[in-house]
C-alpha positions as CSV (number, residue, x, y, z in Angstrom):
1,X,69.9,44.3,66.7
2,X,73.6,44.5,66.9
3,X,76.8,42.8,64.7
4,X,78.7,41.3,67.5
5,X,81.3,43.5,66.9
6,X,82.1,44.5,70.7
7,X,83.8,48.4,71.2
8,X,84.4,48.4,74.9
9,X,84.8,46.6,77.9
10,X,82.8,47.5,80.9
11,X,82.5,46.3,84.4
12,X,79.9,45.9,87.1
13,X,80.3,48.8,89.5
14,X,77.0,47.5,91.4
15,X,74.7,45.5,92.3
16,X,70.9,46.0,94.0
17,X,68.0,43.4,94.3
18,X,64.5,44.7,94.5
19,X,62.4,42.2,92.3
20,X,64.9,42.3,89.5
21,X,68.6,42.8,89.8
22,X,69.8,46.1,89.5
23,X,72.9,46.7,87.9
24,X,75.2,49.5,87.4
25,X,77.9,48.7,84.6
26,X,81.1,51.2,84.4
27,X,82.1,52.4,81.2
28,X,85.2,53.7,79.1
29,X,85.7,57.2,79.3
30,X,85.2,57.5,75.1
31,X,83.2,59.8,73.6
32,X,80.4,56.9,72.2
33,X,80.1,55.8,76.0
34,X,79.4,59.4,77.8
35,X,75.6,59.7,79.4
36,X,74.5,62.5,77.0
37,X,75.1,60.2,74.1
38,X,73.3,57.0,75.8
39,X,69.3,58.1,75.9
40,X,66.9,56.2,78.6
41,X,65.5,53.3,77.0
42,X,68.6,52.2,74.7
43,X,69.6,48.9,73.9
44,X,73.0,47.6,74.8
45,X,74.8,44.6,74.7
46,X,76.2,43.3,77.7
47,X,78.2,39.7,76.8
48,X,75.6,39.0,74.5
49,X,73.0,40.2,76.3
50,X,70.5,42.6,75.8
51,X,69.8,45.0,78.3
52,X,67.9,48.1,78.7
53,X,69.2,51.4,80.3
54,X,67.5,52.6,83.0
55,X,69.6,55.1,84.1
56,X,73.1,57.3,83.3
57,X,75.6,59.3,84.8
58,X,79.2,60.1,85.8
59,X,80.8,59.8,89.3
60,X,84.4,59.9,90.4
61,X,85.5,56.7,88.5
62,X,83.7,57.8,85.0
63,X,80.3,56.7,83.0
64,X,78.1,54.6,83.4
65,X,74.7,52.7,82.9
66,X,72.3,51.3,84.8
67,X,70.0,48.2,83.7
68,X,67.6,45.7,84.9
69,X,68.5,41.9,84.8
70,X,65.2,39.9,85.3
71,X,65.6,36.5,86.9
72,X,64.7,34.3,83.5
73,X,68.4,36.5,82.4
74,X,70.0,35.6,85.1
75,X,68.4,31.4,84.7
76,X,69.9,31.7,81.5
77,X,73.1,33.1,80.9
78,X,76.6,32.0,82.4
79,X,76.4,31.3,86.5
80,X,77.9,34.0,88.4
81,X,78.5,36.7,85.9
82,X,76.0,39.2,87.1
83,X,78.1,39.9,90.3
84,X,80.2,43.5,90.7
85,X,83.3,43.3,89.6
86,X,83.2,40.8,86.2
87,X,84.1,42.4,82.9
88,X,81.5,43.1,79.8
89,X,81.6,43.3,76.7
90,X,79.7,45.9,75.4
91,X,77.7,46.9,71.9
92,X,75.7,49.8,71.0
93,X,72.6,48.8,69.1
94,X,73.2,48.9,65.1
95,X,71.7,52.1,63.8
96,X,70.8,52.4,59.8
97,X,73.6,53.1,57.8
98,X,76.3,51.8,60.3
99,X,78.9,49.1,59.0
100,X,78.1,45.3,59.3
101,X,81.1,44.2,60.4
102,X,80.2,40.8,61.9
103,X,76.5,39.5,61.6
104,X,73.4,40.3,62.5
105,X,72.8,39.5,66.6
106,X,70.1,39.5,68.3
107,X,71.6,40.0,72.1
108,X,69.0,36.8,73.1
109,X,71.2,34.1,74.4
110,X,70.2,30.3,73.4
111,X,72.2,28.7,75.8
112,X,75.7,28.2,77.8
113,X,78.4,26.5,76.5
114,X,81.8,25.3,78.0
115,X,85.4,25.6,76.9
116,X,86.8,22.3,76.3
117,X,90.3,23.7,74.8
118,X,92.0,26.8,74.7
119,X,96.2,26.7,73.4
120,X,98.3,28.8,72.2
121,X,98.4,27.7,68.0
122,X,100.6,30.1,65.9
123,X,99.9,33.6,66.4
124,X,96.3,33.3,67.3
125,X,94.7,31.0,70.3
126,X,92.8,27.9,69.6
127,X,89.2,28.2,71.5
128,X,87.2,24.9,71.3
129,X,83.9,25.1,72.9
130,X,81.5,22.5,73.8
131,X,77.3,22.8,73.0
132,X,74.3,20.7,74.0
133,X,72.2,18.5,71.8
134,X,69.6,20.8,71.3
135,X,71.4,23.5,69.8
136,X,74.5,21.3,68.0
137,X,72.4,21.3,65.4
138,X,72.5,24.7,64.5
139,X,76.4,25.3,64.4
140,X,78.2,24.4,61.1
141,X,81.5,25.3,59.5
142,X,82.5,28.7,58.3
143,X,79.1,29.6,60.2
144,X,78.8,32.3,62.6
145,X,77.9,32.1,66.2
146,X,77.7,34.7,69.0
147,X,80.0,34.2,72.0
148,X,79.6,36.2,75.3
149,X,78.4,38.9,72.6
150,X,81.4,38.4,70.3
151,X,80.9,37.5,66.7
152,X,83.1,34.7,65.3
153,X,83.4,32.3,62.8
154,X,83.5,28.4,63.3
155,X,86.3,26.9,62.1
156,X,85.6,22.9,63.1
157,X,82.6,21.0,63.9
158,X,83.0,17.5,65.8
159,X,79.8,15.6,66.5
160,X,79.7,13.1,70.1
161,X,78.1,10.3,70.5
162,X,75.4,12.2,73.1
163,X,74.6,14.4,70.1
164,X,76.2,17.5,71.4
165,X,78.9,19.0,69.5
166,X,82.7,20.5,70.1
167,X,82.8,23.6,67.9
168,X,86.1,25.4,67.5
169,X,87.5,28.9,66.4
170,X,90.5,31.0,66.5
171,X,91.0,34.0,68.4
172,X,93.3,36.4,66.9
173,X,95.9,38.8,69.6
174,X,93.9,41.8,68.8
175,X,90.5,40.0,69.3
176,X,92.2,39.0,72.8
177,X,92.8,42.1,73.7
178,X,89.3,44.2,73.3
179,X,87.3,41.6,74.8
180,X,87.1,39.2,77.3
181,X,87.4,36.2,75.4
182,X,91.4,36.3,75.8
183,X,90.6,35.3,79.3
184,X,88.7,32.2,78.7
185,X,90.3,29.0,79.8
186,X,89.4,25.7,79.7
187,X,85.8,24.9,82.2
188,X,85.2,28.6,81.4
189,X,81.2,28.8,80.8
190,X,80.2,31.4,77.9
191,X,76.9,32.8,76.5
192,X,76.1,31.5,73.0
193,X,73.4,33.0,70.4
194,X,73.1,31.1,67.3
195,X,73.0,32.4,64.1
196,X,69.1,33.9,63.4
197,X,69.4,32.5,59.9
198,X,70.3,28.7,60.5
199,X,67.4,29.4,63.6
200,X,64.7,30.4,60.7
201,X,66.3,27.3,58.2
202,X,65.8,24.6,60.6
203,X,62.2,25.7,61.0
204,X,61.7,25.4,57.8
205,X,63.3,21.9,57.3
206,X,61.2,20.8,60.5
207,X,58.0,22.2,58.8
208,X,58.9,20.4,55.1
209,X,59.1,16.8,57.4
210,X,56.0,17.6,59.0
């Protein structure tokens, strides 16, 4: 599990297929990022996703991890962004007793969605993000939602006539800045992971109907 609250940015170093795509992600030089402190078989968050480490080290340009990205990952998060050079954000998996400073995330991504508005709008940025039909459902106002591993609150809701929905939120500078979300423009693609809880409420409502 993790909160969506992302504490670096890493990028991918390299790139091997052999079955499954190998991937080496570089990492900040900071303390929580060194190999002695990442153990074989952790958990991380890589934009939302997670990953498992296969392997650790340190050359010339600093830390890093190795993972595995299957080909059902790569089917179903944002086209393109398993290829060397593109950013991550990155999470270390919630341990007992650490602070819950977004929500509680999975790292499984439900689907992609696209950015249908990004401006400037008082000191923050105004992010509107479009959603299909199948998972519209599931976003609501003052919710939270998971994007590209970034926990955030909705602000806006607006239902179209297909039944998807436009959803939109406010980045602040400083959430800008420690992420890659202050790069996102508008026909940028992102990963989205609903909110577990309104996953386990609309089962519930679909079993009282039944």
């Amino acid at each position: 599990m993790f909160t969506g609250i992302v504490t670096a940015i890493g990028r991918i170093a390299a790139t091997e297929t052999r079955g499954d795509t190998a991937v080496r992600i570089a990492c900040p030089e900071e303390a929580q990022w060194q190999p002695d402190t990442i153990p074989i078989g952790a958990s991380i968050a890589c934009s939302g996703v997670c990953l498992t480490v296969t392997e650790r080290g340190t050359d010339a340009d600093g830390p890093w991890f190795a993972v595995d990205v299957s080909g059902e990952t790569i089917a179903r998060t944002v086209p393109g962004m398993w290829k060397e050079g593109r950013p991550l954000n990155l999470e270390r998996a919630l341990k007992i007793g650490d602070e819950l400073g977004g929500h509680l995330v999975t790292g499984h991504v439900d689907t992609v969605g696209e950015v249908v508005l990004a401006r400037e709008e008082g000191g923050s940025r105004k992010i509107a993000i479009r959603i299909g039909r199948e998972h519209a459902p599931f976003v609501a106002p003052k919710g939270s939602i998971t994007i590209d591993g970034v926990s955030l609150t909705v602000n806006d809701v607006r239902d179209r006539p297909d039944g998807s929905c436009d959803f939109a939120l406010n980045l602040i500078p400083h959430t800008g800045e420690v992420t890659t979300l202050g790069d996102l423009r508008e026909g940028s693609r992102v990963n989205l992971e609903i909110d577990v809880l309104a996953r386990y409420l609309q089962r519930m409502r679909a079993l009282d109907r039944a």
